[in-house]
GUROTOR-807659 format. One record per atom (N, C-alpha, C): x, y, z; residue in three letters; atom name; residue number from 0. Coordinates in Angstrom, 1 decimal. Example, Ala and Ser with C-alpha at 12.3 -4.5 7.8 and 13.67 -1.06 7.14 Angstrom:
<nodes>
      u      v      w type atom seq
   13.2   -5.7    7.8  ALA    N   0
   12.3   -4.5    7.8  ALA   CA   0
   13.2   -3.3    7.8  ALA    C   0
   12.8   -2.2    7.1  SER    N   1
   13.7   -1.1    7.1  SER   CA   1
   12.9    0.0    7.9  SER    C   1
</nodes>
This chain:
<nodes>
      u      v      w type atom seq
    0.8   -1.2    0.0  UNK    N   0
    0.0    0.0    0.0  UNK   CA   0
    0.9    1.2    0.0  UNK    C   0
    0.8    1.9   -1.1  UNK    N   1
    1.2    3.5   -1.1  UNK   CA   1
    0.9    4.6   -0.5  UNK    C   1
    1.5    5.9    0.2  UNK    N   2
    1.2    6.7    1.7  UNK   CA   2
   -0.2    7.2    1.4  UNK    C   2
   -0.6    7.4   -0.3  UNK    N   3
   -2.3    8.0   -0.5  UNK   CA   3
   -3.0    7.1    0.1  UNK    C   3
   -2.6    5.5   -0.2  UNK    N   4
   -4.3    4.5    0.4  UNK   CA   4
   -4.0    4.7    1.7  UNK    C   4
   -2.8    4.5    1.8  UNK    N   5
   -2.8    4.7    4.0  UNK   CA   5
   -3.1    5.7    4.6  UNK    C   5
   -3.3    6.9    3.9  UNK    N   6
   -4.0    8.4    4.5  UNK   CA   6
   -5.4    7.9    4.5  UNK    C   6
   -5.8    8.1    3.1  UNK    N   7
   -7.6    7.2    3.2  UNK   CA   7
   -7.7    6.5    3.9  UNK    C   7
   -7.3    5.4    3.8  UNK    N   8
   -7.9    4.3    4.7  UNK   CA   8
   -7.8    4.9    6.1  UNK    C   8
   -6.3    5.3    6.7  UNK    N   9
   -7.0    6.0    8.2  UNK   CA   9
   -7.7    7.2    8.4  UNK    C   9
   -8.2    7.9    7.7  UNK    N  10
   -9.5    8.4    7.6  UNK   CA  10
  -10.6    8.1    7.5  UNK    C  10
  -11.0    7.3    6.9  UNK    N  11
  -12.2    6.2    6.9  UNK   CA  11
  -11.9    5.3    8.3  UNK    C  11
  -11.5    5.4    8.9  UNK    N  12
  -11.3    3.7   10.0  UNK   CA  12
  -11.9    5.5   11.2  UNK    C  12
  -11.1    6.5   11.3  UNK    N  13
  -11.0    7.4   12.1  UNK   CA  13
  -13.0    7.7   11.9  UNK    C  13
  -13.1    8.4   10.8  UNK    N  14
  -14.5    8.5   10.1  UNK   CA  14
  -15.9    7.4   11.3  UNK    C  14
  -15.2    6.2   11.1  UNK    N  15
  -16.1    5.3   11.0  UNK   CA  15
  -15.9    4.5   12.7  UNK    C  15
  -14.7    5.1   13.1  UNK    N  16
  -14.9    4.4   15.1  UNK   CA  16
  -15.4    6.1   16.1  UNK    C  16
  -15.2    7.6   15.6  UNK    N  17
  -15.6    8.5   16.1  UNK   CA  17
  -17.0    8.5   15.5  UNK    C  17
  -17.5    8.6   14.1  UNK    N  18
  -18.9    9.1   13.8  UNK   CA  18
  -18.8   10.5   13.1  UNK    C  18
  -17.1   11.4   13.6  UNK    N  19
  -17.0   12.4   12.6  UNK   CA  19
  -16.1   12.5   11.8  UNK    C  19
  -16.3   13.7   10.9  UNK    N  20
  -15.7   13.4    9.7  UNK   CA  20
  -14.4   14.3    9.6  UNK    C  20
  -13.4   13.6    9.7  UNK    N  21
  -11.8   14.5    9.9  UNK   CA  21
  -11.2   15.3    8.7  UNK    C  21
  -10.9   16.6    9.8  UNK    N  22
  -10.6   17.6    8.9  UNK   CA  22
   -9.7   17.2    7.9  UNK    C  22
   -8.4   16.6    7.9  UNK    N  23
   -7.4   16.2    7.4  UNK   CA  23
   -6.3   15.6    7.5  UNK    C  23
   -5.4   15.0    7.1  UNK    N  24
   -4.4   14.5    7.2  UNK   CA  24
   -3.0   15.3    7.5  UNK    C  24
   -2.9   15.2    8.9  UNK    N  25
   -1.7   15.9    9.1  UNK   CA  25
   -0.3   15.5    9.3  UNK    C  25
   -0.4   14.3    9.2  UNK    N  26
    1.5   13.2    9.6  UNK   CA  26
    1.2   12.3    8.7  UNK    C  26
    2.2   11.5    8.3  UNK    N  27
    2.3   10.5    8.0  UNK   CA  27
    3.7    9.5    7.7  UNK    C  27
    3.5    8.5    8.4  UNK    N  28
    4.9    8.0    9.0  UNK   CA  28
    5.1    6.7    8.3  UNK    C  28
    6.0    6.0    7.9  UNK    N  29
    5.9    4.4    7.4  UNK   CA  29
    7.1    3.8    8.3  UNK    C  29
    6.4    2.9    9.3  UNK    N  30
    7.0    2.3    9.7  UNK   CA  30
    7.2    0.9    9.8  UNK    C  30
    7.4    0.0   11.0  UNK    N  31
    7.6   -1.5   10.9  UNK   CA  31
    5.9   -2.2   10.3  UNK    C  31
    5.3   -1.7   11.4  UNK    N  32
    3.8   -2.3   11.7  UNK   CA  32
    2.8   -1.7   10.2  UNK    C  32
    3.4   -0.4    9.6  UNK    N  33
    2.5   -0.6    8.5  UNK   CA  33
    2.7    1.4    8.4  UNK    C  33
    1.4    1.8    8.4  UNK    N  34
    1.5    3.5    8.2  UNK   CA  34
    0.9    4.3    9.4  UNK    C  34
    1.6    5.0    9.7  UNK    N  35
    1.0    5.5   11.0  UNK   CA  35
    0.5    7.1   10.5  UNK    C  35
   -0.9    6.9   10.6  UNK    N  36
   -1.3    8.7    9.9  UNK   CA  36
   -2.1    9.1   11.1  UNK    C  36
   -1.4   10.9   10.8  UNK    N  37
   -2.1   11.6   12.1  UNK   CA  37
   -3.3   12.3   11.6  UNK    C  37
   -4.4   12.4   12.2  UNK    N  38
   -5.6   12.6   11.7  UNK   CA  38
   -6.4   13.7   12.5  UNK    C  38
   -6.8   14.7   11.6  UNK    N  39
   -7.3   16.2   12.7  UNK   CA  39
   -8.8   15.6   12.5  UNK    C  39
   -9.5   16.3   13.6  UNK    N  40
  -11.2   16.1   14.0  UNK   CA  40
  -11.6   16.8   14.5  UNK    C  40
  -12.5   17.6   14.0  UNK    N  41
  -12.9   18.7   15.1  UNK   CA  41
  -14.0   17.9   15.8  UNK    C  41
  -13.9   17.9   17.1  UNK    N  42
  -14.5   17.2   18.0  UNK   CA  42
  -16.3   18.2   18.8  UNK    C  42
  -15.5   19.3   19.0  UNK    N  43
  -16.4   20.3   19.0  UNK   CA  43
  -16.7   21.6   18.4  UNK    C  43
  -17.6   21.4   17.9  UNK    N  44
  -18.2   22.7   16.7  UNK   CA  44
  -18.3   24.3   17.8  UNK    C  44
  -18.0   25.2   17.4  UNK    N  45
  -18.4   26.2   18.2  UNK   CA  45
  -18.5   27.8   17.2  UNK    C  45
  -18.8   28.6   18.2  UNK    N  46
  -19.0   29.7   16.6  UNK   CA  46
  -18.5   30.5   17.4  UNK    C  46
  -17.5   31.5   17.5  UNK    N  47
  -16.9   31.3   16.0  UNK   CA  47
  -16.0   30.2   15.5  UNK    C  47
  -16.0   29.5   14.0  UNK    N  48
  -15.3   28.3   14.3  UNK   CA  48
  -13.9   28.6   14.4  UNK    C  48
  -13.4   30.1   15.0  UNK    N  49
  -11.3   29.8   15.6  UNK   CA  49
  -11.6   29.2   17.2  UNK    C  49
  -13.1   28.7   17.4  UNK    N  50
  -12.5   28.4   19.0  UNK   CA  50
  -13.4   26.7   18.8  UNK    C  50
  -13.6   26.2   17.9  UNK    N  51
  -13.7   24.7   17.8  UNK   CA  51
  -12.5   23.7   18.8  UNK    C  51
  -13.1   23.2   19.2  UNK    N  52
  -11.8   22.1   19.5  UNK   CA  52
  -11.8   20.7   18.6  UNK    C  52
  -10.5   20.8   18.6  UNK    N  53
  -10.3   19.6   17.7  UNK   CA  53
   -8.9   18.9   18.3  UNK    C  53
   -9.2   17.3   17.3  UNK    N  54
   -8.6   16.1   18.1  UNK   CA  54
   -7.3   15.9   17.2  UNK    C  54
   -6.4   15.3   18.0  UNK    N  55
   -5.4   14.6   16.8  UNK   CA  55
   -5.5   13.4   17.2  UNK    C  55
   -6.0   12.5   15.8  UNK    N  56
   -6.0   11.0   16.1  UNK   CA  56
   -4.8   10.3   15.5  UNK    C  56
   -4.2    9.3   15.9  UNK    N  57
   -2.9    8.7   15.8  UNK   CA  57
   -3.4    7.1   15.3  UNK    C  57
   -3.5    7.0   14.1  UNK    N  58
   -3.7    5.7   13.4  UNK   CA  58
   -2.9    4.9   12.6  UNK    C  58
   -2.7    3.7   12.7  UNK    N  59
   -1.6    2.6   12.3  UNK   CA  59
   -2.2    1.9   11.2  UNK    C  59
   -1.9    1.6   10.3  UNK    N  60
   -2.9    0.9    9.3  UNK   CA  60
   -1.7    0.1    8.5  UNK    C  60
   -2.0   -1.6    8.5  UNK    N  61
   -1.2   -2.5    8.0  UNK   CA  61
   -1.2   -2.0    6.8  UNK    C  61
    0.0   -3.0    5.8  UNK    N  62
   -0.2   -2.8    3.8  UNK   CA  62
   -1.1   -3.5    3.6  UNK    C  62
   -2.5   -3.7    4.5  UNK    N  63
   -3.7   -3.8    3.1  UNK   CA  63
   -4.5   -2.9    3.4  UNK    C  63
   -4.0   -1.9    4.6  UNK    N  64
   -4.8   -1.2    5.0  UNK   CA  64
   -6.2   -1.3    6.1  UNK    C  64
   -5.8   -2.0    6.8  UNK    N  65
   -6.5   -2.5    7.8  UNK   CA  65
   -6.0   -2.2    9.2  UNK    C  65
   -6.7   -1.9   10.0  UNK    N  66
   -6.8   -1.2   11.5  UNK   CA  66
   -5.5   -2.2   12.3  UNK    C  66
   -4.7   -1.4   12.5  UNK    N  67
   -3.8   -1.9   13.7  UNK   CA  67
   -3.7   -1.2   15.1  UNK    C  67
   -4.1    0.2   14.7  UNK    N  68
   -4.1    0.6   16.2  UNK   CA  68
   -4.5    1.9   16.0  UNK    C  68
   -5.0    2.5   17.2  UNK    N  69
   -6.1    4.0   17.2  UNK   CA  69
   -5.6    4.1   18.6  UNK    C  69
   -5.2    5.9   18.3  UNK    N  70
   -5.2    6.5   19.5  UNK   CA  70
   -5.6    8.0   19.3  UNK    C  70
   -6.8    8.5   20.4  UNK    N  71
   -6.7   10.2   20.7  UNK   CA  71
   -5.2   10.4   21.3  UNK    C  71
   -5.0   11.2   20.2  UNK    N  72
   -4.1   12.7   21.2  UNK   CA  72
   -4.3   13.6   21.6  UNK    C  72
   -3.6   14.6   22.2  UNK    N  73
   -3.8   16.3   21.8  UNK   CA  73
   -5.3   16.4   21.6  UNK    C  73
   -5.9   17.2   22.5  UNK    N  74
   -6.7   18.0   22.0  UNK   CA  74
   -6.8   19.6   22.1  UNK    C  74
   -7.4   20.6   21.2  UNK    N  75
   -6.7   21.5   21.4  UNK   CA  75
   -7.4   22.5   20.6  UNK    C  75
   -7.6   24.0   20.9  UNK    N  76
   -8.5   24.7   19.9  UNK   CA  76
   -8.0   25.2   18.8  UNK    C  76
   -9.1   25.5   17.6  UNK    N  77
   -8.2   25.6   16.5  UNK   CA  77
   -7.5   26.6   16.2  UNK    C  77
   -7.9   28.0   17.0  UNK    N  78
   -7.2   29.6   17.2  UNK   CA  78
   -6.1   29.2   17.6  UNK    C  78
   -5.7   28.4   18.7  UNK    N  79
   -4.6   28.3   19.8  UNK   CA  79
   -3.3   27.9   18.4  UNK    C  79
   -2.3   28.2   19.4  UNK    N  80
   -0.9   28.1   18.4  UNK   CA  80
    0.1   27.0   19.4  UNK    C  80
    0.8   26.3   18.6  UNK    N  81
    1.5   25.3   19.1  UNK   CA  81
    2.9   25.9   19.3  UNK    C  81
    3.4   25.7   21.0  UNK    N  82
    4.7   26.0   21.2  UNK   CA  82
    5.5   25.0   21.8  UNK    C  82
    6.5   25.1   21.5  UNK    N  83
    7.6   24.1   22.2  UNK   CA  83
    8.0   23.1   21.5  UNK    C  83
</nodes>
């Protein structure tokens, strides 16, 4: 599997164990166990949407593209700025 099906496919696995639909694809790593893609979600809608909170999900997906492992990280609003 090439890093495009392993972004899709952990978007669809992410999509389909939360219920929402992630913003996008923000990492993506190839390692032993298969592709590890990091996956944004806004978890909670708010208005205005710079104070949404959203999730980074941390997904592993073997070469056929099948679920090896799911993790929330970070959550964090979408105004806020990353330091350190």
């Amino acid at each position: 599997m090439d890093a495009r099906g392993a972004a899709v496919s952990a978007v669809r696995q992410v999509w389909e164990l939360t219920g929402e639909e992630p913003e996008g694809v923000v990492s993506l790593e190839r390692g032993e166990e298969g592709w590890t893609v990091g996956v944004e979600v806004v978890e909670i809608h708010r208005v205005p949407d710079t104070t949404d909170v959203l999730a980074l999900y941390r997904v592993t997906v073997d070469d056929h593209g099948e679920l090896v492992s799911y993790r929330r990280g970070k959550r964090y609003s979408r105004g806020g700025s990353e330091e350190g």
